[in-house]
N, C-alpha and C positions, 0 to 999 in steps of 0.2 A: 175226968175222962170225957164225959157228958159233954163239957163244957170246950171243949178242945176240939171234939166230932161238928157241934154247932159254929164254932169261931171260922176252922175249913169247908164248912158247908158256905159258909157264907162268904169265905176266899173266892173258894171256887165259882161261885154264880156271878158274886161280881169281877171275875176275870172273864167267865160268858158271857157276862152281857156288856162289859169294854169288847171285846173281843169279836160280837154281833155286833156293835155299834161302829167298830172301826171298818171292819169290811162291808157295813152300810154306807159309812161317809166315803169310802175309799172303789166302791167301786161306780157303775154308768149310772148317771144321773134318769137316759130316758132307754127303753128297748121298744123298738129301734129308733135310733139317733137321729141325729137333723146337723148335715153341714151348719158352721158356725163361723164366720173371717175374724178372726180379731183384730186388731191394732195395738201391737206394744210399744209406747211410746221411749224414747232414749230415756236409759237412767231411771226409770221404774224398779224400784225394790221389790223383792218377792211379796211381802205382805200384800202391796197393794196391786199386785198382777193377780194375784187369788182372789181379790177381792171382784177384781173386774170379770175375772172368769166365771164364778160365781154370782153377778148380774149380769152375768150376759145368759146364764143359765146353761152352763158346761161343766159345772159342779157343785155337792150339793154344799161345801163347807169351806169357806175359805183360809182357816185357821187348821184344819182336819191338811188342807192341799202345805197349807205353809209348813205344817210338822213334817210331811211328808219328803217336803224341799230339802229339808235343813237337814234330816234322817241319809238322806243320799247324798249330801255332798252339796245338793247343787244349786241351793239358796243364791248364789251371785252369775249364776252361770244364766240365765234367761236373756234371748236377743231379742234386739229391737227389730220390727216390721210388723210387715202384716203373714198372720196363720190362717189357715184352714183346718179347722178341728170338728171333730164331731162331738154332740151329746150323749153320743151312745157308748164311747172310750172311757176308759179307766181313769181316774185323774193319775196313776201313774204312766199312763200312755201319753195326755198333754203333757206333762212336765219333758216326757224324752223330747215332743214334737218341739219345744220353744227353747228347751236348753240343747238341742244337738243338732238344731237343722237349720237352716237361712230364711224357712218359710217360703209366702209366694214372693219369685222373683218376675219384674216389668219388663218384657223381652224390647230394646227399642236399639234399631240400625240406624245408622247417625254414616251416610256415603259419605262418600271426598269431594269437596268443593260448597261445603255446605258454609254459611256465614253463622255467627253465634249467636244469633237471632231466631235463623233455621232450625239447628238445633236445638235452640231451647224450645221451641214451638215441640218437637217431636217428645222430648222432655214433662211438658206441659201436659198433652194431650193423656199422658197414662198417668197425672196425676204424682209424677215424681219431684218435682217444683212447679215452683210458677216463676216466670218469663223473669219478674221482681228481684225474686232470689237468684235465678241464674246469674242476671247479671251483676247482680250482688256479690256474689261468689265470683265472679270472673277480676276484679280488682279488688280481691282480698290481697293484702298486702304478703299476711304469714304465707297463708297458701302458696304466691306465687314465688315467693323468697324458698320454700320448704322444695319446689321444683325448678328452682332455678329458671325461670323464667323471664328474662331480660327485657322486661316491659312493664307497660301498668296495665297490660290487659292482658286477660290467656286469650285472645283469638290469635288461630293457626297454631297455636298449640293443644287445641281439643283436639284429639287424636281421634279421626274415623272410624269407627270400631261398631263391632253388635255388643252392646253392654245390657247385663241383667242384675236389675238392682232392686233392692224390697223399696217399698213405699214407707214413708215415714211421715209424720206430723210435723214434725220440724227438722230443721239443719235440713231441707233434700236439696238449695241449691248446692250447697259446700258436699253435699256426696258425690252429685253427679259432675262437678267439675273437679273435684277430686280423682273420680276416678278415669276423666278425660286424659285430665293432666302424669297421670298415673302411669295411663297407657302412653302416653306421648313418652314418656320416662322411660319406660322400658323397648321402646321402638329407638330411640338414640342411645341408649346403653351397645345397641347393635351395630348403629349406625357410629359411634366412635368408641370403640373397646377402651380405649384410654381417657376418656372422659370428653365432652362437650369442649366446641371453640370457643372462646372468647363472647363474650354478652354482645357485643355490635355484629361480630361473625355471625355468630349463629340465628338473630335479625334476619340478617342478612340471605340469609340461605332460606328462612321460612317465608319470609318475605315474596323473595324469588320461586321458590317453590308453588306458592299458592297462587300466584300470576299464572303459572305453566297450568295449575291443577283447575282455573277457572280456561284455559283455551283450547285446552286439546282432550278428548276422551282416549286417543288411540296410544296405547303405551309407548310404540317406535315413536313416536314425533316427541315424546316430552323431553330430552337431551337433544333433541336441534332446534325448539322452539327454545330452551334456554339457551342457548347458544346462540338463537337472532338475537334474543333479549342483551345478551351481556355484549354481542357486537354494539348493537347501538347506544350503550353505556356508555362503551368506549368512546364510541365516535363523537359522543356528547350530543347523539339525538332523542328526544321526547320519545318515550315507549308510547303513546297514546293508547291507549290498552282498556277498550270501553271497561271491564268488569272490575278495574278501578276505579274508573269514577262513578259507575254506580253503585257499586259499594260507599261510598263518600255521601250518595244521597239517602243514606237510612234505609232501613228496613217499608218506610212509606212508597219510595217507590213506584209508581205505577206502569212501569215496562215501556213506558215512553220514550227512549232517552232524545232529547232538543239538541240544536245546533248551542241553546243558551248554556247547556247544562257543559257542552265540551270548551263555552269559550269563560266559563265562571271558574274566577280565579279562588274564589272563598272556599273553596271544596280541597285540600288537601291533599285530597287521595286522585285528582283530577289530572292526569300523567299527559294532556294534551295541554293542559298550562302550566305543570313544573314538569320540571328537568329531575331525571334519576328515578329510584325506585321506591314506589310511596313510604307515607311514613310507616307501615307497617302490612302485616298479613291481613288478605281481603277474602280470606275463608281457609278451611281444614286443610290442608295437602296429604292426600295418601305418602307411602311409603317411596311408589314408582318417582313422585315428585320431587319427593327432597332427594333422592338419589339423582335424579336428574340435575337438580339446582347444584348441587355437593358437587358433581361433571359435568357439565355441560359440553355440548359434542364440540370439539373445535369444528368452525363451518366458515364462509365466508356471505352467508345470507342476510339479509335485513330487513326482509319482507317478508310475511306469508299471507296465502288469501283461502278463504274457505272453496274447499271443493263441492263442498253439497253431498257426499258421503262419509263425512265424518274425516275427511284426511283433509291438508291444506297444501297447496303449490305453493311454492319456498320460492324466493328468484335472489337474487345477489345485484342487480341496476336495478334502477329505476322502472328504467323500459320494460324490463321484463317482467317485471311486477302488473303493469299498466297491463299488459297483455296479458297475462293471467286473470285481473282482473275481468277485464273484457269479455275472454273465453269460459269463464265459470260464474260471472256474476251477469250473465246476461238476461235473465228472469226479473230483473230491477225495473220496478217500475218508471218508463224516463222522468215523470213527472214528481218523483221523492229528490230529497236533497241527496247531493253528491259532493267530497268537497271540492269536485272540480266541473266547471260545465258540461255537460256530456254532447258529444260532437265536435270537439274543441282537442288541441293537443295538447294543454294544458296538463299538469301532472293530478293523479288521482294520488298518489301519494306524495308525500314531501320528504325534500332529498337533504343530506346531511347536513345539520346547522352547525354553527359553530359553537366549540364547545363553551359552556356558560355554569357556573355551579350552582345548585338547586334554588329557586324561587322560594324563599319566605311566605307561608302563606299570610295576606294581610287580616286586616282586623275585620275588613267590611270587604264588598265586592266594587270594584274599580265603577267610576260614573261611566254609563256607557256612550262613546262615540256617535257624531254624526255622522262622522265620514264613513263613507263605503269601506267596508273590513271582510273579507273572504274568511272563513273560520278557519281553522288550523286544519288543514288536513288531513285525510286521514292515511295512517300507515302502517307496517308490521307493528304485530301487538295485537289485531285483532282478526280473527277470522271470515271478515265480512268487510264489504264496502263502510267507505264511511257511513258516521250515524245516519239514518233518515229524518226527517223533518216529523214524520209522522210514522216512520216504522215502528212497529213491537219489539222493543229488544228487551225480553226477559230475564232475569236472571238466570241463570240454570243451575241446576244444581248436579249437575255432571256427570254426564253420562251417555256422552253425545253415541 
């Protein structure tokens, strides 16, 4: 009996002191606490998330956290980013915080008419990828196959949006173009209830959209600016459309644009030396834009010229163009280029050519001429007199 009273004496104490030991390992490491950010990287097993919590000094026992995991269920359930935890918390409190919440999310608005260069810059800046991976991710092949994406690049299909995304150590281009491409997905799930045009259509329509989304801020103009754009398709005239061809010259850029830059044929994207509409999207188009490009207003216009408050005078001749010109861009300094002499009746813009099917872009840039060559013109497509010699024309990022 003796012997029975001492065997439970000795049950008992040592289940008290498991029992004190476990709600020493199990409860706040410090009183009071100290915020703590972690970093969970993808694909970290529980053992070794304990372990980091644990040097990072957010609990006292990594193996005491792991039973704890496995005891609830929730050993596979821990996400990847970044947390904010304190030292002063339960380690049953971390575990709810990593296995039930998103963590901190990178707040970053990404407007309409941005290029994917722009974007990835805003991307970069909170540390969600680097410029590297962005564009790494943007001709992922799976990725762009899984979105239906009818190209070898997602620009004009990163979808404009405010996106909140955790920070991760790796994979963050393929999150954040993922989740562009994601939202581009569920904005034409709207835009066609019965599924997506055709792979060259639908080109076609982003293409056209994102010309409209780099020339007009005012939402009434964006259905009659496509609507000059697709008259002069027809007509078989050059859209000349600066924010194409400088899009063509890279993110390098310097807001210069040259007479050389509209008469260089190497540029692709350079709609004053080919015919039709570039090879592809030259930045984001909001929602207003592809609605616009999808309808375009029937018009009978072929020109517009910038007003100087954000709206543009539309003319259908020539003439009438020239004199809107005239009347709204009379701030021009006489002494910048023009592409037509100023004081001369000479056309400031160029009248319908004939039609020609799109120009190949060559391998190299044509030898240049000695003979006297007037530069192409300028015409609708862009809100401003032709290029200047020396004017700033920036890129904008839209929002006139």
């Amino acid at each position: 009996m003796r012997t029975f009273f001492w065997v439970l004496a000795g049950l008992v104490a040592t289940a008290a002191a498991c029992a004190g030991a476990l709600v020493f390992l199990l409860g706040p490491l410090e009183t009071p606490g100290r915020d703590i950010v972690v970093l969970i990287r993808p694909g970290l097993a529980m053992p070794a998330i304990a372990r980091e919590l644990e040097a990072d000094g957010l609990i006292r026992n990594a193996q005491a956290f792991t039973l704890l995991a496995r005891l609830r269920g929730h050993t596979a359930l821990a996400k990847a980013g970044e947390f904010q935890l304190n030292s002063g918390w339960t380690p049953r409190e971390i575990l709810r915080v990593i296995t039930t919440t998103n963590g901190i999310q990178h707040h970053v608005v990404v407007r309409e008419g941005l290029s994917w260069w722009a974007a990835a810059k805003l991307f970069e800046t909170e540390r969600l990828a680097t410029r590297a991976e962005f564009e790494q991710a943007m001709t992922n092949a799976t990725l762009l196959e899984k979105y239906g994406v009818p190209t070898a690049s997602a620009e004009g299909f990163l979808f404009p949006e405010t996106y909140q995304l955790p920070r991760t150590l790796s994979g963050g281009g393929v999150t954040v173009v993922e989740a562009m491409l994601r939202e581009f997905d569920h904005v034409a799930k709207k835009l066609w209830p019965q599924g997506p045009p055709p792979g060259p259509e639908l080109l076609r329509i982003v293409t056209l959209a994102s010309l409209v989304e780099r020339e007009t801020g005012t939402p009434e103009e964006r259905p009659r600016i496509a609507g000059v754009f697709m008259n002069r398709l027809r007509l078989g005239m050059r859209l000349q459309c600066d924010p194409t061809t400088i899009y063509g010259l890279g993110p390098d850029f310097d807001g210069n644009l040259k007479r050389a830059d509209l008469e260089d044929a190497a540029n692709p994207y350079n709609t004053y030396a080919h015919a039709g509409l570039p090879p592809g999207p030259i930045c984001s188009p909001g929602l207003a834009s592809l609605l616009a490009a999808m309808t375009p207003e029937e018009n009978d216009y072929i020109f517009f010229v910038a007003k100087g408050d954000g709206t543009h005078a539309f003319s259908r001749t020539l003439e009438e163009h020239n004199r809107a010109v005239n009347l709204y861009q009379r701030h021009i300094d006489p002494g910048t280029y023009h592409s037509a002499p100023r004081g001369t009746k000479t056309a400031v813009a160029q009248a319908p050519e004939a039609k020609t099917p799109p120009a190949k872009t060559p391998a190299k840039p044509a030898a240049k001429k000695t003979t006297a060559k007037k530069p192409a013109p300028k015409k609708a497509g862009k809100g401003k007199p032709a290029a200047k010699a020396k004017s700033k024309v920036k890129e904008r990022s839209k929002s006139s």
